[in-house]
C-alpha positions in Angstrom: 135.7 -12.6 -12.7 134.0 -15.2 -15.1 131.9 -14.1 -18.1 129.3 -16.4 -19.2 128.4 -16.4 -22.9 125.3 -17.8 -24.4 126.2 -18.9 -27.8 122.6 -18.9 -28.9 121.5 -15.4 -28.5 124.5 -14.3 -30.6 123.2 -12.6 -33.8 126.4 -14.4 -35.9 126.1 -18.4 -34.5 125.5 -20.6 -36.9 122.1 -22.1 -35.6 120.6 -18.0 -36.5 122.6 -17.9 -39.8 120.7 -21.0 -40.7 117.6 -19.8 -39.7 118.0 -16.7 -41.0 116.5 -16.1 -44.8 118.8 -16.4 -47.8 119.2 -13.4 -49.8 117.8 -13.5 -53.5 120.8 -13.0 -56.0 120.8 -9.9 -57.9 122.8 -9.3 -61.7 124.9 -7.0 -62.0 122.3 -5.5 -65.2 119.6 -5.2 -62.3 121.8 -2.9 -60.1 123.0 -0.9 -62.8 126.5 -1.8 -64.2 127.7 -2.7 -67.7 126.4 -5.4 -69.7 129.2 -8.4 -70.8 130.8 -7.1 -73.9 130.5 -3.3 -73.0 133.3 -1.2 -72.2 133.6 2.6 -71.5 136.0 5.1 -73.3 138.4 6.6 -71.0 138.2 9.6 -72.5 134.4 10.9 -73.0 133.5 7.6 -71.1 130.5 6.9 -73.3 129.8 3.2 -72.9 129.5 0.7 -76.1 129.8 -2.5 -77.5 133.7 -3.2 -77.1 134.1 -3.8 -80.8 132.9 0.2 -81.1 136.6 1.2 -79.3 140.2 0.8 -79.9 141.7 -1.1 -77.5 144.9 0.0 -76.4 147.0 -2.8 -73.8 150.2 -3.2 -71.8 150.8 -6.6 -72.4 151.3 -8.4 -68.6 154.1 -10.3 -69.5 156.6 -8.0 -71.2 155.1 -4.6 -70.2 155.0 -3.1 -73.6 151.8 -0.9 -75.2 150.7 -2.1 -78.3 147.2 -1.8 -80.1 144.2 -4.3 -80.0 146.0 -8.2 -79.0 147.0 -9.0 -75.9 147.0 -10.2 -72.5 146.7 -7.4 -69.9 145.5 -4.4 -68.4 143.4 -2.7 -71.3 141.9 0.3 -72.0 139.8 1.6 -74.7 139.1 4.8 -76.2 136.4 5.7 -79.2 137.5 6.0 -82.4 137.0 9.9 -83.2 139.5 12.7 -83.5 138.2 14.7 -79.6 138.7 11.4 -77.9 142.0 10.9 -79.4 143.4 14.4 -78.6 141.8 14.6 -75.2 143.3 10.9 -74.6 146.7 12.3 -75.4 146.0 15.8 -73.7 145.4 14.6 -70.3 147.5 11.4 -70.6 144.5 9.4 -69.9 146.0 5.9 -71.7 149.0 6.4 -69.3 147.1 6.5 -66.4 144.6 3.8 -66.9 147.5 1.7 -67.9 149.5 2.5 -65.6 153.2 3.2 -68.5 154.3 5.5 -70.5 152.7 5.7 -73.7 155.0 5.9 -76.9 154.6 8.4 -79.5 154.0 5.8 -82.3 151.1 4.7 -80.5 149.4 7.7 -81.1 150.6 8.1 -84.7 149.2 4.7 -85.4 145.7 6.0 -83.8 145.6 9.2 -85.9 146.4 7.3 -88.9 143.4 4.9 -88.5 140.6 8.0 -88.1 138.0 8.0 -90.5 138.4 10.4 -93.5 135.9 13.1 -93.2 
């Protein structure tokens, strides 16, 4: 049994992706998502200007958490008391980062809240 194809009639040749019309482009700001230079808080996930946030990264190379420099997967929380304890609570910094988070991390947070 032969089976005959006929290139041309198929919906994916190259000859009907040509004539086909190009798609217009569409931002990402158009559809919805975050603006460059915007980042959400993992723990109320309110969404500011990254300089707003602490940033909290496991650096790639070494693997270590350490606060605001670095290379690496990053996460950022606001810099109020609720965020901080719910961060902590629910181990949200662990699990965005995928590692343990010290202790002294968290001191270092606390110690940088705003006096009320």
């Amino acid at each position: 049994m032969v089976v005959k194809f006929e290139l041309d009639s198929h919906p994916n040749t190259q000859a009907n992706r040509l004539r086909s019309p190009q798609r217009s482009r569409v931002s990402p700001t158009e559809i919805g998502q975050m603006q460059p230079n915007y980042r959400r808080c993992i723990a109320c996930r309110q969404v500011a200007r990254k300089e707003t946030f602490w940033r909290v990264v496991r650096v790639y190379s070494s693997h270590q958490v350490q606060l605001d420099r670095g290379m690496g997967r990053s996460a950022y929380l606001c810099r109020n008391a609720e965020c901080l304890k719910i961060a902590q609570k629910k181990n949200r910094l662990g699990r965005s980062l995928k590692a343990a988070i010290p202790e002294e991390i968290y001191q270092i947070l606390k110690q940088r809240l705003p006096s009320e």
